[in-house]
C-alpha positions in Angstrom: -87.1 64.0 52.4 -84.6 65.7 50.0 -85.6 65.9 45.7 -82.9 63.2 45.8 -84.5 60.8 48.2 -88.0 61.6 46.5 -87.0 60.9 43.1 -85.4 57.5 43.7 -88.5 56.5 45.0 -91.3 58.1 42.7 -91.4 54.8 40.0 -93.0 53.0 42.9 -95.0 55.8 44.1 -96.7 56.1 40.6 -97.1 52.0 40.9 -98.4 52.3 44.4 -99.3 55.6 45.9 -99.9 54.0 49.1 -96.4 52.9 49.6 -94.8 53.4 53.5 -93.2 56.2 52.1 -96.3 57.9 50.7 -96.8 60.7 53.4 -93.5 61.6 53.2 -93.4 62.2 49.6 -96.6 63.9 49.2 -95.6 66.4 51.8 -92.0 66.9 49.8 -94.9 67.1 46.4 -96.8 69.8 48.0 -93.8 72.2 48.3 -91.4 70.8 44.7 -92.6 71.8 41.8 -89.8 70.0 40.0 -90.5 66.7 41.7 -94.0 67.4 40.7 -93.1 67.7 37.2 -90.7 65.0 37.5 -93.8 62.7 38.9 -95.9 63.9 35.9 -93.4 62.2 33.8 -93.8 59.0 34.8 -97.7 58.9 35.1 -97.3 60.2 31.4 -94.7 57.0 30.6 -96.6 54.5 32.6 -100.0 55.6 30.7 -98.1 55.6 27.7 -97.3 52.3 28.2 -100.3 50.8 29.2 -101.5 51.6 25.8 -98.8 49.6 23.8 -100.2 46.8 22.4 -99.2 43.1 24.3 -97.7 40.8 21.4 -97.0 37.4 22.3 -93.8 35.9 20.2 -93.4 32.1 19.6 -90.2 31.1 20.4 -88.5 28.7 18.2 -88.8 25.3 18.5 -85.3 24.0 18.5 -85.1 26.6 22.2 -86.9 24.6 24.2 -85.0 21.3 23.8 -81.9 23.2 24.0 -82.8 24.7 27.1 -83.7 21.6 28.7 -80.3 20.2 27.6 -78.7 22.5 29.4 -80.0 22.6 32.4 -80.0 18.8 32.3 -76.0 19.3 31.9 -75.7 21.7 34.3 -77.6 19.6 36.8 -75.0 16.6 35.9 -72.3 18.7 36.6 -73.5 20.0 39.9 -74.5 16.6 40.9 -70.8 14.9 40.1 -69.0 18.3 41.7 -71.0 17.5 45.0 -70.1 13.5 44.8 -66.2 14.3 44.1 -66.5 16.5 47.1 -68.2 14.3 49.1 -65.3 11.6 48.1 -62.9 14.1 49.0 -64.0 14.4 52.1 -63.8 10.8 53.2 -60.7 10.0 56.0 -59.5 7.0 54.0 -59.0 9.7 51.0 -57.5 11.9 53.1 -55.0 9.7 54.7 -54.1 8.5 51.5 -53.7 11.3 50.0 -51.4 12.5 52.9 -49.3 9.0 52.8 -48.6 9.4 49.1 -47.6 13.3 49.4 -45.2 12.4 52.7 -43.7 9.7 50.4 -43.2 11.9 47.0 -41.9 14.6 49.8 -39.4 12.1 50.9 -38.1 10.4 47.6 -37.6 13.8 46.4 -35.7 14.7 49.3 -34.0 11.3 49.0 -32.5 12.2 45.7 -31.4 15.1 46.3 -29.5 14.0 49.3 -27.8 11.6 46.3 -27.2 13.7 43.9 -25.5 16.2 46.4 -23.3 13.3 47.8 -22.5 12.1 44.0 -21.1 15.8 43.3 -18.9 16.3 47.1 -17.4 12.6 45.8 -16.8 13.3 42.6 -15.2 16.8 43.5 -13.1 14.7 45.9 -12.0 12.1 43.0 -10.5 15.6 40.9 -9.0 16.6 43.8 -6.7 13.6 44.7 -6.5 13.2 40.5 -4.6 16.5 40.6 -3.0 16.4 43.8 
């Protein structure tokens, strides 16, 4: 192992020396003096803070409802997503869906058809009008 490889992995090592990596970082140990030091670091900061004093903070009490509010909505919303998917997925929807778009495709198409024919006749009117 490289001083790279062995300091990404020396947080856990000073949690659990035993790791599967153990061997090869105690042989990289024995010949790195700055990995060493590096290593004495974090036994210093994880002794450090093992000595801080645990404080437990009460949390407010409006938090708690609000939380549950939340995930209460969140859940709702999930749940109607899934049912409007579910509904979605039905044939009847499906062919219904496709019926209406094929006849909004074909009015459309209709009326254009018109409004194109309106304009060739009435370009024909104004021609014989000044012939």
């Amino acid at each position: 192992m490289d001083c790279r490889e062995v300091r990404e992995y020396l947080p856990a090592y000073v949690d659990e020396a035993g790791g599967p990596r153990a061997q090869s970082i105690e042989m990289h140990l024995s010949t790195c003096p700055e990995c060493r030091t590096e290593l004495g670091h974090f036994r210093e900061m994880k002794d450090a803070l093992a000595t801080l004093p645990a404080r437990m903070i009460e949390p407010p009490a409006w938090l708690l409802g609000t939380l549950t509010e939340t995930v209460v909505q969140k859940a709702a919303r999930r749940e109607a997503i899934r049912n409007t998917a579910e509904k979605l997925a039905d044939p009847k929807v499906i062919v219904t869906g496709s019926l209406v778009a094929a006849g909004v495709a074909g009015a459309l198409l209709i009326r254009g058809r018109r409004r194109r024919r309106r304009t060739v006749t009435r370009r024909f009117r104004e021609a014989l009008a000044e012939a």
